[in-house]
C-alpha positions as a Markdown table, in Angstrom:
| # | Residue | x | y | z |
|---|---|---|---|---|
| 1 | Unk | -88.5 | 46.5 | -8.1 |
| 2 | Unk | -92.5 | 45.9 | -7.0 |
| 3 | Unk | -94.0 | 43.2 | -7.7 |
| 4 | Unk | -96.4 | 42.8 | -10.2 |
| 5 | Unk | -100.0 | 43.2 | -8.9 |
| 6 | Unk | -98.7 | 43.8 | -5.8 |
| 7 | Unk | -97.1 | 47.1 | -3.8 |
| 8 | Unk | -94.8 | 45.0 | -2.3 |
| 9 | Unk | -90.6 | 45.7 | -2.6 |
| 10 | Unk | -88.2 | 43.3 | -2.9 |
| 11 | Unk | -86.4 | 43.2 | 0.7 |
| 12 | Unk | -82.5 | 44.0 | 0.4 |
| 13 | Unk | -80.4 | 42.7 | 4.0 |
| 14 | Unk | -76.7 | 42.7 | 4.3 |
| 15 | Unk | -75.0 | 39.4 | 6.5 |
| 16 | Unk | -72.0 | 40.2 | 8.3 |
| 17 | Unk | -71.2 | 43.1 | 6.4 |
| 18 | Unk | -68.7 | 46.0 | 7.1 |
| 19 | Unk | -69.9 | 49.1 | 7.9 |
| 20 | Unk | -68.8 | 50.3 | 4.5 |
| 21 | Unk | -71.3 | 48.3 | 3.0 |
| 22 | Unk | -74.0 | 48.6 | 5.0 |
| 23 | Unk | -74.2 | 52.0 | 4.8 |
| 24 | Unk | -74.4 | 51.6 | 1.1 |
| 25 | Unk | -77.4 | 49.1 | 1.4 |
| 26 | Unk | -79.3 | 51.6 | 3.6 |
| 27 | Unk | -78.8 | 54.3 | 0.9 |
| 28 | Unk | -80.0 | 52.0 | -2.0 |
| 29 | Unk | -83.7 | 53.0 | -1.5 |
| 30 | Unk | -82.7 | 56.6 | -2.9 |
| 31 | Unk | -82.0 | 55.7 | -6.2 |
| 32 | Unk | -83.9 | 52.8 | -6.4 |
| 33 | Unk | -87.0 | 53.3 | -4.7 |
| 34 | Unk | -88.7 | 50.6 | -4.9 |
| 35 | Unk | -86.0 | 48.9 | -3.1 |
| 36 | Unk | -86.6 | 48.2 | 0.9 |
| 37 | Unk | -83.3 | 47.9 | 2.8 |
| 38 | Unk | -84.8 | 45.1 | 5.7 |
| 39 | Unk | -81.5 | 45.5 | 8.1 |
| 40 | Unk | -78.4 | 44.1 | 8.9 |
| 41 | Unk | -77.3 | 40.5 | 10.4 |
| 42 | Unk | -74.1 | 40.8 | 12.7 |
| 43 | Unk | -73.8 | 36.8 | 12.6 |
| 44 | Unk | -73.5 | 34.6 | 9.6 |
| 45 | Unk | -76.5 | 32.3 | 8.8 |
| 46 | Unk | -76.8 | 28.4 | 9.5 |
| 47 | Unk | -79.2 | 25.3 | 9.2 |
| 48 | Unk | -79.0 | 25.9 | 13.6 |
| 49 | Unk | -78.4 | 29.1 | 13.9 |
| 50 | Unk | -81.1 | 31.2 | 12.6 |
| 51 | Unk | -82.2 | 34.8 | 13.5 |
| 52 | Unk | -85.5 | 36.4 | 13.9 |
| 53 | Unk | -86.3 | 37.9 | 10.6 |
| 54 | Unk | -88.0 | 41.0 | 10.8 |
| 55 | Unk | -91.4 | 41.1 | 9.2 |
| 56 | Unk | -90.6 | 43.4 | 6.0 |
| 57 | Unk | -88.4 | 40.3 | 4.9 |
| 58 | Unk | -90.9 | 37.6 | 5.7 |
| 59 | Unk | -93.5 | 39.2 | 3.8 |
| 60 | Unk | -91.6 | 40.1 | 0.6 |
| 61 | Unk | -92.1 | 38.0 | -2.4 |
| 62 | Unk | -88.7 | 38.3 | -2.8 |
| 63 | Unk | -85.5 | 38.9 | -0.9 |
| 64 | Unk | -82.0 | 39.8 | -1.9 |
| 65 | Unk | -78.9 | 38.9 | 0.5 |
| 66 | Unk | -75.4 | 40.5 | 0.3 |
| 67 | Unk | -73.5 | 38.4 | 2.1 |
| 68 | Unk | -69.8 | 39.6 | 3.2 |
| 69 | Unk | -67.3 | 37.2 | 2.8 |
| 70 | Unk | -64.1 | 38.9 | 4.1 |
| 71 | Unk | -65.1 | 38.1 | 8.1 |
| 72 | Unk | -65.5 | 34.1 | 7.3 |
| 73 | Unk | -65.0 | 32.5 | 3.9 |
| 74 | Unk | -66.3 | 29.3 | 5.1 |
| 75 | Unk | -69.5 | 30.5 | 7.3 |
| 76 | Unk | -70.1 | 33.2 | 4.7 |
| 77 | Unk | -70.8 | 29.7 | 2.3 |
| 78 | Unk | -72.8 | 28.0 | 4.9 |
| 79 | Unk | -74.9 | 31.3 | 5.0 |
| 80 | Unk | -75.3 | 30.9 | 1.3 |
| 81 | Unk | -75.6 | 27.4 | 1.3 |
| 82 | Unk | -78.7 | 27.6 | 3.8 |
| 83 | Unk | -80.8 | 30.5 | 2.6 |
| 84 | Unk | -80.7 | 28.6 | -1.1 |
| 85 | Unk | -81.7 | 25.5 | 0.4 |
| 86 | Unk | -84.3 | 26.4 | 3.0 |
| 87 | Unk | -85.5 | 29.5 | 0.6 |
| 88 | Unk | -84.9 | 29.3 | -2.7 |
| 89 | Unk | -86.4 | 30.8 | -4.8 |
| 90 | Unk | -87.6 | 33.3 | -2.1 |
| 91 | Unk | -83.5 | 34.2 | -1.7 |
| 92 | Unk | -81.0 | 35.7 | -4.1 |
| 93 | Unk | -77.7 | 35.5 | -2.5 |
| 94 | Unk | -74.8 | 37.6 | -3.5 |
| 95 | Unk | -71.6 | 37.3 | -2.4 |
| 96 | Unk | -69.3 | 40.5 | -1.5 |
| 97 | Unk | -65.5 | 40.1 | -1.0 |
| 98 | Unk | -62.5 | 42.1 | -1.1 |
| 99 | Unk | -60.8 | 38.9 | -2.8 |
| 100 | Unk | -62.2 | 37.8 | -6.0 |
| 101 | Unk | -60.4 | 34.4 | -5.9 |
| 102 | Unk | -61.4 | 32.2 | -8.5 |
| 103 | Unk | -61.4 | 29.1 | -6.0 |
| 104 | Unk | -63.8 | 30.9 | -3.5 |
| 105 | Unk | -65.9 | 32.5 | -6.6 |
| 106 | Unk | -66.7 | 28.8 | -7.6 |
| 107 | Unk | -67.5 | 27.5 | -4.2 |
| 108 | Unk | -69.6 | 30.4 | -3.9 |
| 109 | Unk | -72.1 | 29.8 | -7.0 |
| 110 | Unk | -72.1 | 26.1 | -5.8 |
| 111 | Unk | -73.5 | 27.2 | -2.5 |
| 112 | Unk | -76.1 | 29.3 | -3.8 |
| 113 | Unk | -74.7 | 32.5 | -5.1 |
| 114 | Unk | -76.6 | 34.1 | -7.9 |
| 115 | Unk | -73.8 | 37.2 | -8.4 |
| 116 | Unk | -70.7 | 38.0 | -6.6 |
| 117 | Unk | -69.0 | 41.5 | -6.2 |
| 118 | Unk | -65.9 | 43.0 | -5.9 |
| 119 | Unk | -64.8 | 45.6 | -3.1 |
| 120 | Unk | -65.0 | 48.9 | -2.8 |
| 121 | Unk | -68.4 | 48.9 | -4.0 |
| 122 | Unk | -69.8 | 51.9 | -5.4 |
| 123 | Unk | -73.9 | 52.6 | -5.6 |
| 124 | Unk | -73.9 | 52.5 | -9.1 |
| 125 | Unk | -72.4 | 48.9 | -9.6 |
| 126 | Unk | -74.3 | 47.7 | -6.8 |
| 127 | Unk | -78.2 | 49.2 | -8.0 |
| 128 | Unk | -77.1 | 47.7 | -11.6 |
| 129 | Unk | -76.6 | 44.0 | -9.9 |
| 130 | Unk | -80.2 | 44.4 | -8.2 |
| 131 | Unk | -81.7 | 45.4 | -11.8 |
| 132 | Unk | -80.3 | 42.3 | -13.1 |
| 133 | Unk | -81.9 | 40.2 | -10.3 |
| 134 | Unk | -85.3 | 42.3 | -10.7 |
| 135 | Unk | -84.9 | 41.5 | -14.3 |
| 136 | Unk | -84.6 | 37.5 | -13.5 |
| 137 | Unk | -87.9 | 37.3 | -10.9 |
| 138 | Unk | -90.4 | 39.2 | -13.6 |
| 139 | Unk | -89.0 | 37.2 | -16.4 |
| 140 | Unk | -89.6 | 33.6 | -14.2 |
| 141 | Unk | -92.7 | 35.4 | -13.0 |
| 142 | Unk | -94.2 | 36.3 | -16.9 |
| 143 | Unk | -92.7 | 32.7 | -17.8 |
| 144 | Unk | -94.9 | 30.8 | -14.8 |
| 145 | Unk | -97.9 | 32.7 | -15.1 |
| 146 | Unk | -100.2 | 30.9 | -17.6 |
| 147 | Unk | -97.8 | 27.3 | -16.9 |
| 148 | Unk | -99.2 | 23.8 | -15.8 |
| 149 | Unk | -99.3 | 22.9 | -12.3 |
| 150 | Unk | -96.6 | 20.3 | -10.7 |
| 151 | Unk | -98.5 | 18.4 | -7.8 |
| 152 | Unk | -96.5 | 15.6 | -6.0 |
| 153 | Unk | -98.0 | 13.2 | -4.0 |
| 154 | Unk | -95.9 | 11.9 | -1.1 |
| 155 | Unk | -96.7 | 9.3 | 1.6 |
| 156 | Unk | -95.9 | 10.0 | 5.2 |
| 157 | Unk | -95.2 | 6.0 | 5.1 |
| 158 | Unk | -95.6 | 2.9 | 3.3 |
| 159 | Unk | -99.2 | 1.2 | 2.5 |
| 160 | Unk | -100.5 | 4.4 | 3.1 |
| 161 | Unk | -102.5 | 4.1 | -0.5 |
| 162 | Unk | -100.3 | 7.2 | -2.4 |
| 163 | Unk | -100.5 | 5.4 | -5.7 |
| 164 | Unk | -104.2 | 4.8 | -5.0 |
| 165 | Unk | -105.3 | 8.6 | -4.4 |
| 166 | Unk | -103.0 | 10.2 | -7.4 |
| 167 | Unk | -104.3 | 7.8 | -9.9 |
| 168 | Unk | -107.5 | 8.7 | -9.2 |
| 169 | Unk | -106.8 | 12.6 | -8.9 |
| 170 | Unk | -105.0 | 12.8 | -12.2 |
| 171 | Unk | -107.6 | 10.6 | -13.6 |
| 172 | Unk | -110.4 | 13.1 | -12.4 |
| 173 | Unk | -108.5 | 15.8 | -13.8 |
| 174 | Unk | -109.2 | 14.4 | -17.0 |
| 175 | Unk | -112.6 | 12.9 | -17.0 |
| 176 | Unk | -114.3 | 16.0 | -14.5 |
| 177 | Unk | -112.2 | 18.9 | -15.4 |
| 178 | Unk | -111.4 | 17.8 | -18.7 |
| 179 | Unk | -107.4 | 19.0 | -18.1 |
| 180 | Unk | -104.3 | 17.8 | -20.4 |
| 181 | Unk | -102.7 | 15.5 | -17.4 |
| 182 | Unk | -99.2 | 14.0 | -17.0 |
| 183 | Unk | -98.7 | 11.1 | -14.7 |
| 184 | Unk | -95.5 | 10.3 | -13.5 |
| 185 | Unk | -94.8 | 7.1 | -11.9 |
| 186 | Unk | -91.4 | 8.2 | -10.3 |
| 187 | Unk | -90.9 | 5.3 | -8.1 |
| 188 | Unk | -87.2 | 3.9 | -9.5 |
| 189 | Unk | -88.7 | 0.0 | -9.5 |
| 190 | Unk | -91.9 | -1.9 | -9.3 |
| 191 | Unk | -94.5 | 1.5 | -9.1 |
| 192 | Unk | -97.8 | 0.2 | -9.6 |
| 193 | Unk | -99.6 | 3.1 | -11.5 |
| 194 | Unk | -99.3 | 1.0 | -14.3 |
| 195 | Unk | -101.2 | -1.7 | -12.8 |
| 196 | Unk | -103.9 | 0.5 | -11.1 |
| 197 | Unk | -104.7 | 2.1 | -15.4 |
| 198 | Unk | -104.6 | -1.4 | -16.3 |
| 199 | Unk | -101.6 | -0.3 | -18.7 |
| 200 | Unk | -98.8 | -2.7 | -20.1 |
| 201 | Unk | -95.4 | -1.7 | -18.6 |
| 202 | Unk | -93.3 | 0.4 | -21.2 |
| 203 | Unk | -89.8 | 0.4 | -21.7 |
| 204 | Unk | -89.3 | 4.4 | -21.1 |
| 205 | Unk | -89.7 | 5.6 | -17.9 |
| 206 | Unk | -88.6 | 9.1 | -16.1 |
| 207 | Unk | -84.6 | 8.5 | -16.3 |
| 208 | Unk | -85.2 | 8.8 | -20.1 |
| 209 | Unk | -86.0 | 12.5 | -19.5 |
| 210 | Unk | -83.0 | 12.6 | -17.5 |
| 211 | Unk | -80.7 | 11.1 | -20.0 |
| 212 | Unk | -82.4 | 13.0 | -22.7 |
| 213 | Unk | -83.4 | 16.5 | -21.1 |
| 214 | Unk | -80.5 | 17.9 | -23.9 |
| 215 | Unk | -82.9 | 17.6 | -26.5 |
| 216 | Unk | -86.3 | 16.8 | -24.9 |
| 217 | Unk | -88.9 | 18.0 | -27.3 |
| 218 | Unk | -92.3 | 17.1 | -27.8 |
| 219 | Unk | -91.9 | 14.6 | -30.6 |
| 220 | Unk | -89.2 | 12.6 | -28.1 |
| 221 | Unk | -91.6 | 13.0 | -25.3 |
| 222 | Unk | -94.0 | 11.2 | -26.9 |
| 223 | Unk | -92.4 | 8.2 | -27.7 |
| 224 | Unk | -91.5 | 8.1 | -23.6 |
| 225 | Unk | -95.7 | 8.2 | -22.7 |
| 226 | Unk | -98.4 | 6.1 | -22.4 |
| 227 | Unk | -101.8 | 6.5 | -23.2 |
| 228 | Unk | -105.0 | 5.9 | -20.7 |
| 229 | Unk | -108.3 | 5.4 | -22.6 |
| 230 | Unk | -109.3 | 8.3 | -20.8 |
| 231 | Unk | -106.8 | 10.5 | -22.6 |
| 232 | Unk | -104.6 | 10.7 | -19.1 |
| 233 | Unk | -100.7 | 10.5 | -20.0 |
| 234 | Unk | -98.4 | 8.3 | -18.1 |
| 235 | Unk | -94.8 | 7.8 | -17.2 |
| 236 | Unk | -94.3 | 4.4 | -15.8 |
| 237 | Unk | -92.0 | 3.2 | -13.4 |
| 238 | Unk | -89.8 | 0.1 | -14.1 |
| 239 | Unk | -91.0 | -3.2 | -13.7 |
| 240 | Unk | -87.5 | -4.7 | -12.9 |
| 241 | Unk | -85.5 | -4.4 | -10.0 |
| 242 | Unk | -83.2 | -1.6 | -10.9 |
| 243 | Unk | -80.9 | 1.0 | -9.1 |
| 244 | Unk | -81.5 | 4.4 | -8.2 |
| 245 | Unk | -80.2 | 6.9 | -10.4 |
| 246 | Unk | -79.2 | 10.6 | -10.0 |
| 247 | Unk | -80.4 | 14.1 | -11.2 |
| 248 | Unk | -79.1 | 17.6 | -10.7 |
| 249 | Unk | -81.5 | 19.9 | -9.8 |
| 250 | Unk | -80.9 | 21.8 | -12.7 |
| 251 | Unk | -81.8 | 18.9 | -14.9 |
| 252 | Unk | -85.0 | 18.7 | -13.0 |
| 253 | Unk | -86.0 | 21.8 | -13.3 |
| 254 | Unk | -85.2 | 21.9 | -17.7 |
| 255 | Unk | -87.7 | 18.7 | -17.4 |
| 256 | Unk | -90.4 | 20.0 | -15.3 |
| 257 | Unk | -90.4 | 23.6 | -16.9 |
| 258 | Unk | -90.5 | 21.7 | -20.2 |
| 259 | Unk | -93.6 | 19.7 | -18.7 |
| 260 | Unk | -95.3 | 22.7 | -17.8 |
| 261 | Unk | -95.5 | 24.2 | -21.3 |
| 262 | Unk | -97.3 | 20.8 | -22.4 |
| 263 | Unk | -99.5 | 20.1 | -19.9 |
| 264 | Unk | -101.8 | 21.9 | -17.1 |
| 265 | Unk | -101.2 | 19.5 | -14.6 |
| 266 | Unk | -98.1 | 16.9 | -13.7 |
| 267 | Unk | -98.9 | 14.8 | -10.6 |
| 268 | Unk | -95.6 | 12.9 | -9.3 |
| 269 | Unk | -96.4 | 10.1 | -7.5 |
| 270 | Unk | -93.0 | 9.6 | -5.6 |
| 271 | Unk | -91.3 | 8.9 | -2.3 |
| 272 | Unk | -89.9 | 10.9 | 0.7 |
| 273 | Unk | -87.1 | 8.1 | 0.9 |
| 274 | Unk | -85.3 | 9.2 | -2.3 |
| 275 | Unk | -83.6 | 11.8 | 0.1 |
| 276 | Unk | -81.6 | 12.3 | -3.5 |
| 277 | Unk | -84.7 | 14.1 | -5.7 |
| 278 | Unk | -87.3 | 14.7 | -3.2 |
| 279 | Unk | -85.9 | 18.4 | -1.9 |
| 280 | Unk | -85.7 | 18.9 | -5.7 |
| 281 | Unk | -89.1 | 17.8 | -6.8 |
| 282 | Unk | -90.6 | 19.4 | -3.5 |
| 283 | Unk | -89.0 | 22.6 | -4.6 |
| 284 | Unk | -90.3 | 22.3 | -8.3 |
| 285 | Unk | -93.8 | 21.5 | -6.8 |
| 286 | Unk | -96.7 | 24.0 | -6.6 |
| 287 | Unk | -98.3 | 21.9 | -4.4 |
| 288 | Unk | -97.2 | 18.5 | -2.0 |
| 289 | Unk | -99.6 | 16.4 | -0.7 |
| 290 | Unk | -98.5 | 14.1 | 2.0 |
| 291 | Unk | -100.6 | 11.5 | 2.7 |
| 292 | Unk | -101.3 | 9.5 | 5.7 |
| 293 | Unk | -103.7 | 6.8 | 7.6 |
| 294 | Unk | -105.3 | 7.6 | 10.6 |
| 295 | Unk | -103.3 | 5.5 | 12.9 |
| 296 | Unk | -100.5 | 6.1 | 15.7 |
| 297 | Unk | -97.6 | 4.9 | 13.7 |
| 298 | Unk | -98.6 | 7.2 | 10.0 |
| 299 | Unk | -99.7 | 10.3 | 12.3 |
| 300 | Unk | -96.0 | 9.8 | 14.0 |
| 301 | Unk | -94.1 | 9.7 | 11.1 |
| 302 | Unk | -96.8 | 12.2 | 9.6 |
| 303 | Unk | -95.6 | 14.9 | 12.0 |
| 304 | Unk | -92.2 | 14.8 | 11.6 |
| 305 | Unk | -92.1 | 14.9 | 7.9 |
| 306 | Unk | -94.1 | 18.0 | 8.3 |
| 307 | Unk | -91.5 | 20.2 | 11.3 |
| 308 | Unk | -88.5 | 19.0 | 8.6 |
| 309 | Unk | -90.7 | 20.4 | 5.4 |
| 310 | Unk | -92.0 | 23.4 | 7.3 |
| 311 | Unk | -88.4 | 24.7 | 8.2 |
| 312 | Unk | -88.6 | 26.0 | 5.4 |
| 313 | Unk | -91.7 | 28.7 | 4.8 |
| 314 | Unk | -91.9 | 28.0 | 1.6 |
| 315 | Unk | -92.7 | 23.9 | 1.5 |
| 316 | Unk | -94.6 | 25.3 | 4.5 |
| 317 | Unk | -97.1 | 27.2 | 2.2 |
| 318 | Unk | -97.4 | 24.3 | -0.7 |
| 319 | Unk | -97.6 | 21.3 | 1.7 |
| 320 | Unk | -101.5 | 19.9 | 2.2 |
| 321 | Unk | -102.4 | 17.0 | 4.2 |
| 322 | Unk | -103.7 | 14.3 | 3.4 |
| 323 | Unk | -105.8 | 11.9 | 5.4 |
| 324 | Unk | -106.9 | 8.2 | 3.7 |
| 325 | Unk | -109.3 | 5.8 | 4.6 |
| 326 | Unk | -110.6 | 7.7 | 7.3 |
| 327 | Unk | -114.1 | 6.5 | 8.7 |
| 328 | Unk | -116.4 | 7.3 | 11.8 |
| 329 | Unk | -114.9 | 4.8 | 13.7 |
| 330 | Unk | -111.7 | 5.8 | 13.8 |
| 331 | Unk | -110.1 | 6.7 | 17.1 |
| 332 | Unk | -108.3 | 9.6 | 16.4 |
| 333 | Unk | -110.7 | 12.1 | 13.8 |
| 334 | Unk | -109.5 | 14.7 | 11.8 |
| 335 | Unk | -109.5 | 17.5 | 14.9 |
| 336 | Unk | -107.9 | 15.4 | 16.9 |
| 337 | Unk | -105.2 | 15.0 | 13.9 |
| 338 | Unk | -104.7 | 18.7 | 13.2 |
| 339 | Unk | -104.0 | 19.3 | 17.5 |
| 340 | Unk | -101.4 | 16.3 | 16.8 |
| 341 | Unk | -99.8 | 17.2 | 13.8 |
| 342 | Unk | -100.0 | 21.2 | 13.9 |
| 343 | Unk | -101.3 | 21.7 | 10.4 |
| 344 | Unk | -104.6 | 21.8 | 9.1 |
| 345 | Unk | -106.0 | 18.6 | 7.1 |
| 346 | Unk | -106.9 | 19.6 | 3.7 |
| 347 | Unk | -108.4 | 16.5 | 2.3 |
| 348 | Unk | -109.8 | 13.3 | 3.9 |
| 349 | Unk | -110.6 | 10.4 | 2.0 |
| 350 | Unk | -112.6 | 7.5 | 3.4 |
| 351 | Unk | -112.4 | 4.1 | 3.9 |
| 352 | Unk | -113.1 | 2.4 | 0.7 |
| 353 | Unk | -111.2 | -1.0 | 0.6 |
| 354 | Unk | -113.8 | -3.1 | -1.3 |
| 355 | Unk | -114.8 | -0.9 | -3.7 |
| 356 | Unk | -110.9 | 0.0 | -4.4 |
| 357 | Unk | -110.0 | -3.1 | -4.5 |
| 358 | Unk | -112.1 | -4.1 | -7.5 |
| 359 | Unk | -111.1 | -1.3 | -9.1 |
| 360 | Unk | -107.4 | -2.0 | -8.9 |
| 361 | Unk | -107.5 | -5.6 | -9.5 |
| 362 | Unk | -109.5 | -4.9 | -13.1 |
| 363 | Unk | -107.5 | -1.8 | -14.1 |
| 364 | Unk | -109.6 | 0.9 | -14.0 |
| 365 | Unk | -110.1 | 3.8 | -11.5 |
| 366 | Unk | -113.4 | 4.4 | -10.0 |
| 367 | Unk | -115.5 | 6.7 | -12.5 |
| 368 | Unk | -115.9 | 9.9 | -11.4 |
| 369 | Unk | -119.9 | 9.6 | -12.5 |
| 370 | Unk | -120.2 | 6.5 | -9.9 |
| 371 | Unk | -122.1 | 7.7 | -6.8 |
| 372 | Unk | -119.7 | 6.7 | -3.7 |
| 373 | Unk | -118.1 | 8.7 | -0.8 |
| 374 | Unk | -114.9 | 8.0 | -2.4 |
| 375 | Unk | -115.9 | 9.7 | -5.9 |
| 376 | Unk | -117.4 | 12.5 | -4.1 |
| 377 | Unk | -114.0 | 13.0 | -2.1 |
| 378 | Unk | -111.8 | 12.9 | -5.1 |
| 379 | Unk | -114.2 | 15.0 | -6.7 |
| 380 | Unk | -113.8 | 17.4 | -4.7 |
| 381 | Unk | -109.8 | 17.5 | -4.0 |
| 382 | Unk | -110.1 | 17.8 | -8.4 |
| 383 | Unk | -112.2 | 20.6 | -8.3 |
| 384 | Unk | -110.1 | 22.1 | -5.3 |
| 385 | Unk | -106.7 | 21.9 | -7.5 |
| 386 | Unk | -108.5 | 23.0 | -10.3 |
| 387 | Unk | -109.7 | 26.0 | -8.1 |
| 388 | Unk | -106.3 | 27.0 | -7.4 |
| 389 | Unk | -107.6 | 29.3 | -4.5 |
| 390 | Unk | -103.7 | 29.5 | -3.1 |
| 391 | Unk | -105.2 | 29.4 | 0.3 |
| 392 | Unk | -101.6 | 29.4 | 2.7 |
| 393 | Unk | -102.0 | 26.8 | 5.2 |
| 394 | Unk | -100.4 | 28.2 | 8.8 |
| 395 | Unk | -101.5 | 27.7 | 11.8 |
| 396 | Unk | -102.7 | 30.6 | 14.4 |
| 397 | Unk | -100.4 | 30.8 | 16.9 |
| 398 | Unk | -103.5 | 32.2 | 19.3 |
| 399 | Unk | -105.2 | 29.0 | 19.1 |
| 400 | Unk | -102.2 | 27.6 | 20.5 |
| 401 | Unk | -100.9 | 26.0 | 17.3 |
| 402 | Unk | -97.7 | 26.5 | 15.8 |
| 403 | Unk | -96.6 | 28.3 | 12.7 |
| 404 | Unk | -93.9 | 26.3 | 10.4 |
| 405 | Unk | -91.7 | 28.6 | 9.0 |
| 406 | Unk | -88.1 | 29.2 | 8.0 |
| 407 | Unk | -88.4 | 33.1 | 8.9 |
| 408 | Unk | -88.6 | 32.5 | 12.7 |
């Protein structure tokens, strides 16, 4: 079960387990040796209640959990429930029960349960369930290797210039890096990427993927696009008041791995208040930018968005920040913002209101040839995406900063 490239195992750990089955997890490694039995947990799993993870599960790629429901029904789901939100896709959970109950069974795939088994269970039952799941991470792995890139640009708050920066970044993914670039205005009413590419409104926008992901193909998704001169694609938002709709994550994740096979990069400019799809979209992200302003009330609201995305270790390792319109004269600089927020700024962006707003109010972005601060810095965030150096951005704990993760 190694990884790829890597001589790394997949990490096996049982949850409240009898001893029947734990002894059968430890003796997994001898028939299948690239499996690593990681330990046992005596107490079920929670959003509060979390354990220390030993380091041979937080370094794993991948992890598999047998959880034992016959102690707990209920906490047994929570357990589920919470390693597939906090972890996925880090975490396959499979449920173990003496009582195959087809009420439980669903409630337990709801929660997060990729298989479920049946006691007694015997080594040979058990070792074909994990080559099922080692099966399932090197066909996503083979499948995600040569895809396009999902970047989603968040703002830690309002009028923080989001729309502004991933305009420009798709647009310099075009015109620099010459890259096959998907917009996607996902506010539900009134986004303003639209207005920014001087582009008339259309009358598709992202719900049509929604409503169509059934039979989304490249011929349909092209009637839902529009065209910059640049050669940048676009998904606006509407330009009526409308309600927000609803999407599974599995719908979301048929329309973004569709994405991927036509385009190298998808930026999703979006909002964290659409408590609905942002978990989803952050998940389906490769990277999330949040983006702030260097004043009190954006840092403030910048560091709690990142201790809730940083629970979990792996929003932790895609998230980069963000800092716009930054200038000498601010009081606070970028130091002084990592010491505050905990994280390391990735990007800063200065000031450039005048020259901005000239370029919004005549529908163009600011060329990437034009000689500015502010083409230089988008310039360079372009070529740092492009780059893909997968740099993982934790803090260390010996400079007395603190490292988000869900593996505490």
């Amino acid at each position: 079960m190694t990884i790829p490239g890597t001589d790394t195992v997949v990490a096996l750990f049982t949850v409240c387990a009898d001893a029947a089955l734990n002894e059968l997890a430890a003796q997994v490694p001898q028939q299948f040796q690239t499996v690593q039995f990681a330990g046992e947990f005596q107490q079920y799993i929670s959003a509060s209640q979390r354990p220390h993870f030993p380091q041979s599960m937080r370094s794993a790629p991948c992890c598999v959990a047998l959880i034992d429901f016959d102690r707990d029904v209920e906490a047994a789901l929570e357990t589920a429930e919470t390693l597939h939100t906090m972890a996925s896709p880090r975490v396959t959970c499979v449920g173990v029960s003496t009582n195959l109950d087809t009420e439980i069974l669903l409630r337990a795939m709801r929660a997060g349960c990729n298989e479920f088994l049946q006691k007694p269970l015997d080594s040979t039952h058990l070792v074909e369930t994990l080559e099922r799941i080692q099966g399932r991470i090197f066909s996503k792995m083979e499948s995600t290797a040569a895809r396009g890139r999902v970047l989603s640009v968040f703002g830690a708050k309002g009028g923080v210039g989001t729309t502004t920066l991933a305009v420009h970044l798709a647009s310099y993914l075009v015109r620099r890096c010459s890259k096959k670039t998907l917009l996607i205005d996902h506010y539900h009413q009134l986004g303003h990427v639209c207005l920014h590419l001087g582009l008339k409104e259309s009358n598709y926008h992202f719900d049509d993927l929604i409503r169509n992901v059934d039979r989304l193909d490249s011929d349909l998704l092209q009637g839902f696009l529009l065209r910059h001169a640049s050669g940048l694609s676009v998904i606006c938002s509407p330009d009526t008041c409308t309600a927000r709709s609803r999407a599974s994550y599995e719908d979301l994740e048929r329309i973004f791995d569709f994405l991927r096979r036509e385009y190298d990069y998808i930026i999703l400019d979006s909002s964290l208040q659409y408590e609905e799809t942002a978990a989803a979209m952050i998940r389906l992200s490769d990277s999330v930018y949040l983006v702030s302003t260097p004043d009190v009330a954006a840092l403030r609201d910048l560091s709690r968005h990142i201790e809730n995305l940083s629970l979990s270790e792996m929003n932790s390792s895609r998230l980069r920040i963000v800092i716009n319109r930054a200038s000498s004269h601010d009081a606070i600089d970028a130091e002084q913002i990592e010491k505050v927020v905990r994280f390391p700024v990735s990007i800063s962006v200065p000031n450039s209101y005048a020259e901005l707003l000239k370029a919004i109010n005549a529908g163009e972005p600011i060329s990437a040839q034009r000689r500015s601060d502010f083409s230089t810095s988008i310039s360079k965030w372009a070529d740092q995406v492009t780059s893909d150096s997968g740099e993982t951005h934790t803090m260390n704990s010996a400079g007395g900063k603190k490292k988000f993760a869900f593996w505490k």
